[in-house]
C-alpha positions as CSV (number, residue, x, y, z in Angstrom):
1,X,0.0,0.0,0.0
2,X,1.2,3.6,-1.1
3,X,2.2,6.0,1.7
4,X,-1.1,8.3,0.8
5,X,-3.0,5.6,0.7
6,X,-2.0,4.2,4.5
7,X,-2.2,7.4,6.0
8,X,-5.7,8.3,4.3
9,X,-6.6,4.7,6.3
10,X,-4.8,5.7,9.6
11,X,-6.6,9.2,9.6
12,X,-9.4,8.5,11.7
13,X,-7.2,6.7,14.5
14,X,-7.3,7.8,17.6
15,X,-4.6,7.4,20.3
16,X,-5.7,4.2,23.0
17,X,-6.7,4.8,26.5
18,X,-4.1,3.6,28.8
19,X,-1.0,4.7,27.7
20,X,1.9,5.6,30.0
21,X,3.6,8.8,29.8
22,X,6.7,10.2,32.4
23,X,8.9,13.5,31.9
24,X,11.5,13.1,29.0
25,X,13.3,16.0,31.0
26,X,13.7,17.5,34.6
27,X,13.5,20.5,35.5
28,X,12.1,22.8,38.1
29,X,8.6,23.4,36.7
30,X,8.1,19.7,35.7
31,X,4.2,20.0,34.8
32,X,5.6,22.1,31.7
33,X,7.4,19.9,30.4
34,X,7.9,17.2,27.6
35,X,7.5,13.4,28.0
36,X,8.1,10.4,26.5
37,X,5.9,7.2,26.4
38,X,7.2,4.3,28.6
39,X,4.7,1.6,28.3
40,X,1.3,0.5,27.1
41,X,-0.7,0.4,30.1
42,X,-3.8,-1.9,29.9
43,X,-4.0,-1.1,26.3
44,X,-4.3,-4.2,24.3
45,X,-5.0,-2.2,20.4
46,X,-3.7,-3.7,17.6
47,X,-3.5,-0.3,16.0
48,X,-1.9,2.1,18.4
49,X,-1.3,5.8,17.4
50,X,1.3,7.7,19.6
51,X,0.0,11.5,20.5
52,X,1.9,14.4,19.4
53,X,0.7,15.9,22.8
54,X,-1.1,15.2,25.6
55,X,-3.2,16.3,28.8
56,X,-1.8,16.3,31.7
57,X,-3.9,16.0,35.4
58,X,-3.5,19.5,36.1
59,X,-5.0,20.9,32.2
60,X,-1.5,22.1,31.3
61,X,-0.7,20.4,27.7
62,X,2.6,18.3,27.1
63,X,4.6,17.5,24.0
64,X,5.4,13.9,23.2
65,X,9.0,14.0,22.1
66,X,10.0,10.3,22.9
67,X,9.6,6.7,23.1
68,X,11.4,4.3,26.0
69,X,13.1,1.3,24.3
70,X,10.8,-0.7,26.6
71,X,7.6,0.9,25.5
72,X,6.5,-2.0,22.8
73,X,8.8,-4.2,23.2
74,X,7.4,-8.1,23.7
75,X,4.1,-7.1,22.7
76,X,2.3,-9.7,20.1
77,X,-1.1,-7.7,20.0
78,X,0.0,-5.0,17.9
79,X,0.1,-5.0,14.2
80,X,0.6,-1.0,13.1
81,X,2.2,1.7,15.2
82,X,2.5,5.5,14.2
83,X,4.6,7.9,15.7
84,X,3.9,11.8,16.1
85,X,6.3,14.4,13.9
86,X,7.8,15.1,17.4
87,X,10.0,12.1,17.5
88,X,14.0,12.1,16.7
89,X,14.7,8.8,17.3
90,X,13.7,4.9,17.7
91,X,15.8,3.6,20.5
92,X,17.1,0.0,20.8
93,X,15.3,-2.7,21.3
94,X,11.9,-0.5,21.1
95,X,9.9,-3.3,19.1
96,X,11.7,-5.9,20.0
97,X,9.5,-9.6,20.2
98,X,6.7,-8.0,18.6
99,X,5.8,-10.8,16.2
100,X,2.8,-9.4,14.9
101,X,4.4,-5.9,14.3
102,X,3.5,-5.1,10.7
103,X,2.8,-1.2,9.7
104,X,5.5,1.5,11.5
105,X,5.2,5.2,10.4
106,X,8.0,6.8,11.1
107,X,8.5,10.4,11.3
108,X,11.0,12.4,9.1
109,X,12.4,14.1,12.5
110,X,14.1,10.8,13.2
111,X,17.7,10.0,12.8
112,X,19.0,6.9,14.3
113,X,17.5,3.7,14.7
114,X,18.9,1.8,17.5
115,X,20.1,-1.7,17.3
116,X,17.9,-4.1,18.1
117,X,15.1,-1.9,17.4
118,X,13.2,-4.6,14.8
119,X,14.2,-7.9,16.8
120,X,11.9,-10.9,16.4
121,X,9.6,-8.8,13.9
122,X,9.1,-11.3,11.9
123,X,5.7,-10.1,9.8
124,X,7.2,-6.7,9.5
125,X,5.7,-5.1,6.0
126,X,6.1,-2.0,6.0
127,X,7.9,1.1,6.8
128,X,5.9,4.1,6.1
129,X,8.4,7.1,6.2
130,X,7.2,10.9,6.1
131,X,10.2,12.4,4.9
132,X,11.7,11.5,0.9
133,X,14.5,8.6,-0.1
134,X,17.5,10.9,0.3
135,X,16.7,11.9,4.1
136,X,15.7,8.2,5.1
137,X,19.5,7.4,3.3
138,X,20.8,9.9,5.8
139,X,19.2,8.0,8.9
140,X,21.7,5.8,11.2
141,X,20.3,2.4,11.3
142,X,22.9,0.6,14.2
143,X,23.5,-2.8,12.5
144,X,27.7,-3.1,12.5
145,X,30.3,-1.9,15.0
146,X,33.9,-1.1,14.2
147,X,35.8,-3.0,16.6
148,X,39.5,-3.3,17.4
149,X,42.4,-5.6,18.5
150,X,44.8,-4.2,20.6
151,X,48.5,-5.4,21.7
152,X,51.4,-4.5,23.7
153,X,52.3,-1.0,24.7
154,X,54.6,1.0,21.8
155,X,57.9,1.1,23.7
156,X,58.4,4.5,25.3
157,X,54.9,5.8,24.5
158,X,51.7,4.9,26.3
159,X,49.8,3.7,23.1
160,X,48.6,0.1,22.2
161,X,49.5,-1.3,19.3
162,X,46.7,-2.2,17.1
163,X,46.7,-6.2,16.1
164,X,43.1,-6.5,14.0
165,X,40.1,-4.4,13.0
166,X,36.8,-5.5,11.7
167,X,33.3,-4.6,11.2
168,X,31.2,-6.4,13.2
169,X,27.1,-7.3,12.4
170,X,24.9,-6.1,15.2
171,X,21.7,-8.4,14.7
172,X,18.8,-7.2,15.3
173,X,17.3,-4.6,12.5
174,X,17.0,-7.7,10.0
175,X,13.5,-7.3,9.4
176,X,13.8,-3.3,8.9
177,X,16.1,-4.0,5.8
178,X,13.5,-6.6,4.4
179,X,10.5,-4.2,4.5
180,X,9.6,-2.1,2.3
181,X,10.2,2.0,2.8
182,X,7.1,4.1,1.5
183,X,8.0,7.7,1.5
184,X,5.6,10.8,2.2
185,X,7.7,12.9,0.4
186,X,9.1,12.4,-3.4
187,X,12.3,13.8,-4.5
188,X,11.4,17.5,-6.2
189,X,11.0,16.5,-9.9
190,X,11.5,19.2,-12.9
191,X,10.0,19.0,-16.2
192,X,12.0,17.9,-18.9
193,X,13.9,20.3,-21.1
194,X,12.1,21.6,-23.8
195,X,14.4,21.0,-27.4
196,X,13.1,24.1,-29.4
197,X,14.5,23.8,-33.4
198,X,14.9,27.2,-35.1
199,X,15.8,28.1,-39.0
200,X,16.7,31.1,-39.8
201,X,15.5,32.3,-36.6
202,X,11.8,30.6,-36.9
203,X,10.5,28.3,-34.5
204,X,10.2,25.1,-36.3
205,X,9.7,22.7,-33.5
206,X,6.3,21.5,-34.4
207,X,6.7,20.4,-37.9
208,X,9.1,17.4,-36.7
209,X,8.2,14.8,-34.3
210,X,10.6,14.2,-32.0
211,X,12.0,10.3,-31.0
């Protein structure tokens, strides 16, 4: 399914009762601030929209601005998640064990993808991503590590020599690779150049038909 099309589904979703919100910062006037979701609650949707804001106890409103890695992970209800604008990142391990996991809108505000993040989603379809191809190229996705060997000390310096380096596979963001990425937002296109003919200064392009 086209991005359009999912998101003219999803429209009418509402955000479930029961989720569970704490500060994402702390600071002196705490019922002003952000927060992130930490867990599910009793909800048990299998579509489950994540507010861009919310309401606190006391009227003030709240920004959404995060998700714990704990928030979904193990659940085997849920089949499509969407994330509010507000979000920069997915942190590891945040769907990890959700079997049934098969929609995720992500938003274009995000720009690293934790590893672990996709573990064990094994019916994982597809990604639908508001921003274009070239900013979802430009998005860390954790799946390798550089690591390195070292050896003895260098004599008369303190530094290590270095015996091996390698790039090592993080597992864990398999399925994310298999999916496929819709995008909310195509690349700017231009119309093609016009090829205008001229004879003797005339305009001749209509009398030929161009291959």
């Amino acid at each position: 399914m086209r991005y359009p099309d999912y998101a003219e589904q999803m429209k009418d979703v509402a955000p479930p009762r029961g989720l569970e919100f704490k500060l994402a910062v702390l600071w002196l006037h705490p019922d002003r601030l952000p927060v992130g979701l930490v867990g599910l609650g009793d909800c048990d949707a299998a579509v489950v929209r994540v507010p861009a804001q919310i309401q606190k106890a006391s009227g003030t409103v709240a920004p959404v601005i995060a998700v714990a890695r704990s928030a979904f992970a193990g659940n085997e209800h849920i089949t499509d998640v969407l994330l509010p604008a507000s979000i920069e990142a997915l942190p590891a391990g945040l769907f990890a064990g959700c079997t049934n996991l098969q929609n995720v809108t992500i938003p274009r505000r995000v720009k690293r993808v934790g590893e672990n993040t996709f573990a064990g989603c094994v019916h994982l379809k597809n990604i639908y991503y508001e921003g274009s191809l070239e900013e979802w190229k430009r998005v860390e996705i954790v799946h390798e590590a550089h690591e390195i060997e070292f050896g003895s000390l260098v004599p008369g310096t303190p530094v290590q020599s270095v015996t091996a380096e390698r790039m090592v596979h993080i597992p864990g963001n398999e399925p994310l690779f298999a999916a496929d990425i819709h995008f909310g937002c195509a690349l700017a296109q231009t119309d093609a150049p016009r090829l205008t003919l001229r004879i003797g200064g005339s305009d001749v392009t209509g009398l030929f038909r161009l291959m």
